[in-house]
C-alpha positions as CSV (number, residue, x, y, z in Angstrom):
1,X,68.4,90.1,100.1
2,X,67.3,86.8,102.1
3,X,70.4,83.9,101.9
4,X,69.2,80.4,102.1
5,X,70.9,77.7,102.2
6,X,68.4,76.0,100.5
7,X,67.5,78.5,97.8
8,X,64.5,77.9,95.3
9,X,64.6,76.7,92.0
10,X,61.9,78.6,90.6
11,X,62.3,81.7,93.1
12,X,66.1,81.9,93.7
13,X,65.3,84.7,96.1
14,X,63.1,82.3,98.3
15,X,63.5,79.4,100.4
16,X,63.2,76.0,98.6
17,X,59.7,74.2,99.5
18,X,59.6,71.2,102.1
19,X,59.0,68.7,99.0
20,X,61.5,69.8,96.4
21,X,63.7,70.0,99.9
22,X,62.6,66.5,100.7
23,X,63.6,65.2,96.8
24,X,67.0,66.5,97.5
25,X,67.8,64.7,100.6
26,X,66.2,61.3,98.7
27,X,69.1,62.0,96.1
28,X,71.7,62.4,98.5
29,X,70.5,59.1,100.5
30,X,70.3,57.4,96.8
31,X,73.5,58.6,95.9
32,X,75.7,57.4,98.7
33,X,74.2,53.8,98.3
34,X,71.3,53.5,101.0
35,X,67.6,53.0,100.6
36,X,64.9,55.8,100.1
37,X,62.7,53.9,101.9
38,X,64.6,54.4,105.6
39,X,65.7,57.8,105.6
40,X,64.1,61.1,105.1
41,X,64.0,64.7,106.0
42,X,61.6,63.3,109.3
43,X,64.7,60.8,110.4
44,X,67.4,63.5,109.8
45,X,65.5,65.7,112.6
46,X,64.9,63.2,114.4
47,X,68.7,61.8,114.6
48,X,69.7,65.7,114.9
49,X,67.4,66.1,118.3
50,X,68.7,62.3,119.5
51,X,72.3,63.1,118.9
52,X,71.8,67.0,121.3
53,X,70.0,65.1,123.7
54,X,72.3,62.1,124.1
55,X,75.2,65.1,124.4
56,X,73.6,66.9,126.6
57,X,71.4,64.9,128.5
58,X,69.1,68.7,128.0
59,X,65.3,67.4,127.4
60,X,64.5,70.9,127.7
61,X,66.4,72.2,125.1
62,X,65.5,69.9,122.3
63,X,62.1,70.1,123.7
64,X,63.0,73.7,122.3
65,X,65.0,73.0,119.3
66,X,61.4,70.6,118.3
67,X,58.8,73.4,119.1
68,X,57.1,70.8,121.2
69,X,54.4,72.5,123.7
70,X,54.8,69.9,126.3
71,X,57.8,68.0,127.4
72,X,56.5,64.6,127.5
73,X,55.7,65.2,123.7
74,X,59.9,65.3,123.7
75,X,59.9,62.3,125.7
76,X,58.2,59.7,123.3
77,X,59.4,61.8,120.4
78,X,63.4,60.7,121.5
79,X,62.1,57.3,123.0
80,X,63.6,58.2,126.4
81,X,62.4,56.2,129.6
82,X,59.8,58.6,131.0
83,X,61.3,59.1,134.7
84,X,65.1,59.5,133.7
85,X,63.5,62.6,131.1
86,X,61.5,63.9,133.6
87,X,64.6,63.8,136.1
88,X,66.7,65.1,133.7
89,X,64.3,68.1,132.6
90,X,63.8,68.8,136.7
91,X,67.1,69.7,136.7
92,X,68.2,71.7,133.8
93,X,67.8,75.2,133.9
94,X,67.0,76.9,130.3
Protein backbone atom coordinates (compact mmCIF):
# COMPACT_ATOMS: atom_id res chain seq x y z
CA UNK A 1 0.00 0.00 0.00
CA UNK A 2 1.58 3.51 -1.05
CA UNK A 3 0.97 6.39 1.97
CA UNK A 4 0.84 9.88 0.77
CA UNK A 5 0.54 12.61 2.45
CA UNK A 6 -1.29 14.12 -0.03
CA UNK A 7 -3.67 11.29 -1.04
CA UNK A 8 -6.14 11.63 -4.08
CA UNK A 9 -9.55 12.41 -4.06
CA UNK A 10 -10.63 10.32 -6.76
CA UNK A 11 -7.82 7.59 -6.30
CA UNK A 12 -7.27 7.42 -2.52
CA UNK A 13 -4.56 4.98 -3.17
CA UNK A 14 -2.56 7.54 -5.42
CA UNK A 15 -0.87 10.68 -4.99
CA UNK A 16 -3.05 13.89 -5.33
CA UNK A 17 -2.27 15.71 -8.77
CA UNK A 18 -0.03 19.03 -8.80
CA UNK A 19 -3.40 21.18 -9.55
CA UNK A 20 -5.89 19.71 -7.06
CA UNK A 21 -2.39 19.98 -4.76
CA UNK A 22 -2.03 23.54 -5.89
CA UNK A 23 -6.12 24.40 -5.00
CA UNK A 24 -5.31 23.23 -1.57
CA UNK A 25 -2.49 25.29 -0.76
CA UNK A 26 -4.72 28.47 -2.36
CA UNK A 27 -7.32 27.51 0.47
CA UNK A 28 -4.91 27.37 3.13
CA UNK A 29 -3.25 30.93 1.92
CA UNK A 30 -7.11 32.16 1.64
CA UNK A 31 -7.95 30.85 4.84
CA UNK A 32 -5.41 32.37 7.04
CA UNK A 33 -6.17 35.88 5.54
CA UNK A 34 -3.48 36.52 2.72
CA UNK A 35 -3.80 36.91 -1.02
CA UNK A 36 -3.95 34.15 -3.67
CA UNK A 37 -2.29 36.15 -5.90
CA UNK A 38 1.38 36.09 -3.85
CA UNK A 39 1.81 32.72 -2.70
CA UNK A 40 1.66 29.43 -4.37
CA UNK A 41 2.97 25.98 -4.43
CA UNK A 42 6.13 27.69 -6.66
CA UNK A 43 6.85 30.35 -3.61
CA UNK A 44 6.58 27.62 -0.90
CA UNK A 45 9.62 25.75 -2.70
CA UNK A 46 11.18 28.40 -3.31
CA UNK A 47 11.06 29.86 0.48
CA UNK A 48 11.78 25.97 1.53
CA UNK A 49 15.25 26.03 -0.65
CA UNK A 50 15.97 29.92 0.67
CA UNK A 51 15.41 29.03 4.19
CA UNK A 52 18.22 25.49 3.78
CA UNK A 53 20.46 27.63 2.10
CA UNK A 54 20.42 30.63 4.32
CA UNK A 55 21.07 27.70 7.29
CA UNK A 56 23.46 26.15 5.72
CA UNK A 57 25.16 28.40 3.54
CA UNK A 58 25.17 24.58 1.32
CA UNK A 59 24.49 25.72 -2.49
CA UNK A 60 25.22 22.30 -3.27
CA UNK A 61 22.75 20.72 -1.48
CA UNK A 62 19.80 22.69 -2.40
CA UNK A 63 21.22 22.59 -5.78
CA UNK A 64 20.28 18.91 -4.89
CA UNK A 65 17.14 19.27 -3.04
CA UNK A 66 15.97 21.51 -6.61
CA UNK A 67 17.12 18.79 -9.16
CA UNK A 68 18.99 21.67 -10.90
CA UNK A 69 21.69 20.25 -13.45
CA UNK A 70 24.01 23.10 -13.03
CA UNK A 71 24.83 25.14 -9.99
CA UNK A 72 24.50 28.55 -11.35
CA UNK A 73 20.80 27.49 -12.19
CA UNK A 74 20.70 27.41 -8.07
CA UNK A 75 22.37 30.56 -8.03
CA UNK A 76 19.76 32.95 -9.83
CA UNK A 77 17.06 30.52 -8.64
CA UNK A 78 17.91 31.73 -4.63
CA UNK A 79 19.08 35.32 -5.88
CA UNK A 80 22.52 34.79 -4.32
CA UNK A 81 25.52 37.09 -5.42
CA UNK A 82 27.18 34.94 -7.96
CA UNK A 83 30.95 34.84 -6.43
CA UNK A 84 29.89 34.36 -2.60
CA UNK A 85 27.71 30.95 -4.29
CA UNK A 86 30.33 29.98 -6.19
CA UNK A 87 32.76 30.40 -3.04
CA UNK A 88 30.51 28.84 -0.96
CA UNK A 89 29.83 25.69 -3.41
CA UNK A 90 33.98 25.41 -3.83
CA UNK A 91 33.98 24.59 -0.46
CA UNK A 92 31.28 22.28 0.54
CA UNK A 93 31.82 18.80 0.19
CA UNK A 94 28.49 16.63 -0.68
Amino acid sequence: MNDFVFPSRNDYMGPMSTRQYARLVREWIIGIGLQAEDCGTHSLRRTKASTIYKATGNLRAVQILLGHAKIESTVRYLGVDVEDALELSERTEV
